[in-house]
N, C-alpha and C positions, 0 to 999 in steps of 0.2 A: 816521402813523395819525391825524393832525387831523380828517379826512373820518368815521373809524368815530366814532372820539369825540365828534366834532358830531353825528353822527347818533344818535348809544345816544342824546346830553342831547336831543334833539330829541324822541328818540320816550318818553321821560319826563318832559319837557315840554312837551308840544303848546300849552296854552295861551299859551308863551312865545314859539313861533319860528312863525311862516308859514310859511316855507319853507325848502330848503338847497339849495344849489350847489355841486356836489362836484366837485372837479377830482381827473381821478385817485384818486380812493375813490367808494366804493360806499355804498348805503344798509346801514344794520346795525342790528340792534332792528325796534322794526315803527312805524316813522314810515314814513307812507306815501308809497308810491312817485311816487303822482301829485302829488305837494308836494315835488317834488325833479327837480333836476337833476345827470345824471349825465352826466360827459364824461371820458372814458378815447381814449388811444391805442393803434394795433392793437397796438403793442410793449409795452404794459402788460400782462401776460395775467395776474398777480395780482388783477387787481381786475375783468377780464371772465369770469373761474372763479367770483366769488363774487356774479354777480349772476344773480338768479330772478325779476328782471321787465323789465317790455317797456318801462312807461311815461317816457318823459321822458329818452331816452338820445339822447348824438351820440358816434359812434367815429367818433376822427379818422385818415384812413388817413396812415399813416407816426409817427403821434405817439408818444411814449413817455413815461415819467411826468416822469423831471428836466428838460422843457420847459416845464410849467406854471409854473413860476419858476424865479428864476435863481440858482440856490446849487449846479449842477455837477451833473456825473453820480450817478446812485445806484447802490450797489450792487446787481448782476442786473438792471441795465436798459440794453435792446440799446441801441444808436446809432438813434436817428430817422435815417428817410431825406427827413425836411421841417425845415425850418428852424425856429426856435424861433419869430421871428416869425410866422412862416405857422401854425402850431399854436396860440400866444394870440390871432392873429387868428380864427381858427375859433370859439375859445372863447369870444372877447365875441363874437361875433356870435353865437350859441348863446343865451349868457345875457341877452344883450339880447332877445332874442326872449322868451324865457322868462318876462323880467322884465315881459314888455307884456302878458302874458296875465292875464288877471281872475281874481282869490283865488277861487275857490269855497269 
């Protein structure tokens, strides 16, 4: 739950955070969508059930959530059918793009 929890303090602190990069979580509170990046695998469906916007999203096909780092499978998350390199390869290149884009 890192991702919710960064998000509530983000969106009850705006003047504190620019932005956030959510791996595998979702925005939560109302920090805004378009000051955030959201990257989920299709085998994550906890965190693509609880998203209500459009902005700033990459689903990675075959990902699933214990790919974004490496501390082993989670509980209720299928098996990725892509390789864990191939999914944080997706996701820095995700957030590197993200990151070149200008703060409005």
């Amino acid at each position: 739950m890192g991702g919710a929890m960064a998000s509530a303090y983000a969106s009850k602190h705006p003047d504190k955070v620019m932005g956030l990069i959510l791996l595998g979580a979702y925005v939560y509170g109302d920090y805004p969508p378009e000051r955030a990046l959201t990257i989920y695998g299709t085998f994550n469906t906890s965190v693509a059930e609880k998203i209500d916007y459009t902005e700033n999203i990459v689903i990675i096909e075959g990902g699933n959530h214990a790919q974004f780092g490496n501390y082993g499978r989670q509980k209720g998350d299928p098996d990725a059918t892509i390789s864990s390199t191939e999914q944080q390869n997706v996701a820095v290149a995700a957030i590197k793009e993200f990151l070149s884009k200008p703060v409005e």
